[in-house]
C-alpha angles and dihedrals in degrees: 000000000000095000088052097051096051096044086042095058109003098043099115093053104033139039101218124199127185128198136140142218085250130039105228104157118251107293116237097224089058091049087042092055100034079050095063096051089051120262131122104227097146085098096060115098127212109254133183118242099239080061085068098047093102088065112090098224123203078199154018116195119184121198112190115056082239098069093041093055083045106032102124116218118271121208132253118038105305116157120229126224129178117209102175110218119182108260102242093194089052098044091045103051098096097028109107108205129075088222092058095051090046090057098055097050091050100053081051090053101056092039087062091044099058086051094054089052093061096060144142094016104051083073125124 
């Protein structure tokens, strides 16, 4: 969701990748939800981070507390931020109603939104 967002509303100023410590596939509630405000992120494929190593960051920002105890350290002189985001798929696994998924999902959604908007400018 984070990718969307930024290439949604900071495209033009950022150049946004998204990739993980784990390759899980994109999840449907979050394509669902991102889809419904708008933006198209069905396209976007699940990578591992190594895959991403080549890119000479500025930053990495991770955005679940998994990824930022497992991040592995990626070369040049990047500079790492943590912005700590509930984890949707996490908090809806035992939860039993599409609605309440989606809700979660959604309040996630526009959490991560208000921080991309405050990009680039919110870095350190």
């Amino acid at each position: 969701m984070a990718e969307g967002w930024a290439r949604h509303l900071k495209g033009d100023v950022l150049e946004p990748y998204s990739a993980g410590i784990e390759v899980h596939g994109l999840n449907p509630y979050a394509v669902q939800v991102m889809k419904e405000a708008g933006v198209d992120i069905s396209h976007h494929t699940s990578k591992h981070v190594r895959d991403l190593f080549h890119i000479p960051f500025d930053y990495v920002i991770t955005v679940c507390d998994h990824a930022n105890e497992t991040c592995p350290v990626f070369p040049g002189p990047v500079k790492r931020l943590h912005v700590r985001f509930d984890d949707p798929p996490r908090l809806s696994a035992n939860l039993t109603s599409e609605e309440e998924k989606l809700a979660v999902y959604r309040r996630v959604r526009d959490q991560i939104r208000a921080f991309v908007e405050t990009l680039p400018e919110s870095l350190p």
